[in-house]
C-alpha positions in Angstrom: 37.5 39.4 -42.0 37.6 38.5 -38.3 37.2 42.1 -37.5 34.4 42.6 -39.6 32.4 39.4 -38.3 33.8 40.6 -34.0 32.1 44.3 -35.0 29.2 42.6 -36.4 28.1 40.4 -33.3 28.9 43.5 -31.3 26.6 45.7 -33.3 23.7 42.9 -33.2 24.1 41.5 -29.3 22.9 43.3 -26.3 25.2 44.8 -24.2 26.9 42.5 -21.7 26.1 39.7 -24.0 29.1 36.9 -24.9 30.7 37.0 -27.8 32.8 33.6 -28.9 35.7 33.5 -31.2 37.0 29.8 -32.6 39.7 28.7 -34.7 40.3 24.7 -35.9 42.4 23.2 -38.2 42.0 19.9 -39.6 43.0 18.3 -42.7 45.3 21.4 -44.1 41.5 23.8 -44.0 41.4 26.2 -41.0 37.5 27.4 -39.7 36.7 30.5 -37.7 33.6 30.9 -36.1 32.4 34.2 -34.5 29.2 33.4 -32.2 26.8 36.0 -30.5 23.7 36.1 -28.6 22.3 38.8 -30.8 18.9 39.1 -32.1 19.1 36.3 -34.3 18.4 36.5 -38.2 15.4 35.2 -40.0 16.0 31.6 -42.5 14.8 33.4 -45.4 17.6 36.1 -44.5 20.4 33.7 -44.5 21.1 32.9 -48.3 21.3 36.3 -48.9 23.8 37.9 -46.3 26.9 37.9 -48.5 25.3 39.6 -51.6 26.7 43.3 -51.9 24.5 45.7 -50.3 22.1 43.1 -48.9 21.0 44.4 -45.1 18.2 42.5 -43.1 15.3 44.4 -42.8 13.6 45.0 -39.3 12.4 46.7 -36.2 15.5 45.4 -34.6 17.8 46.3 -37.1 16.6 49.8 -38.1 18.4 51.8 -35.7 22.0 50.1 -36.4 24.2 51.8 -39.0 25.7 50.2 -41.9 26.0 49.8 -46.4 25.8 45.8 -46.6 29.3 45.6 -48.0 31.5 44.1 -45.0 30.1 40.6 -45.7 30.3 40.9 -49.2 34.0 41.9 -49.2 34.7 39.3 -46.4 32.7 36.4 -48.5 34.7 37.4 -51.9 38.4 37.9 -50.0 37.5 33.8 -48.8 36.4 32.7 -51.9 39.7 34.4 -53.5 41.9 31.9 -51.1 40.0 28.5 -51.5 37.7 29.0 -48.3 33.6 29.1 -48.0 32.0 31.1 -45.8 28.5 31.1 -44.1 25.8 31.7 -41.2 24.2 29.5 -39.0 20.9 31.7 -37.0 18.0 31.8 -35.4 16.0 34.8 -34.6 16.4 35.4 -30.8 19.2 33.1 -30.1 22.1 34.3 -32.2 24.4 33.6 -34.9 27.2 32.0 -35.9 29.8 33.6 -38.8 31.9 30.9 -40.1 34.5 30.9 -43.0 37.1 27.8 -44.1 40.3 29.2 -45.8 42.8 26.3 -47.0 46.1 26.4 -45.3 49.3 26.9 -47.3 52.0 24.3 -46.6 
């Protein structure tokens, strides 16, 4: 999953741009955040990132490869282990990928 989310902000942030990885843990849940300074996606966009086969549509986005199934099969292997997952964005500033998954004592 964090390989998936790391490839993604490289494919949508300009070269030379930071990329920043998290991890917390807090009351047995650990969140991962992935955070870019990428092109930013669109509010109406958001709710449907994780459906299978669901790409954004745009000038900025029309030249980068890809099926729509990496966030699909990241959002059902969290929900398979307890977690969430979900985007924070706004076009032009970047986004932020972040899943929970509970820890196993």
């Amino acid at each position: 999953m964090v390989n998936n989310l790391v490839s993604n902000a490289v494919k949508y942030a300009a070269a030379g741009s930071t990329i920043r990885l998290s991890c917390v843990k807090a009351d047995g849940i650990v969140q991962v955040s992935v955070s870019d300074e990428g092109i930013g996606i669109n509010a109406d966009d958001l709710p449907r990132l994780f459906e299978r086969y669901y790409r954004v549509k745009g000038n900025e986005t029309r030249h980068i490869a890809g099926f729509g199934i990496g966030l699909y099969l990241c959002s059902e292997i969290i929900k398979g282990h307890g977690g969430e997952i979900w985007a924070d964005s706004e076009p032009g500033k970047g986004s932020t990928f972040n899943f929970t998954i509970l820890v196993v004592p």
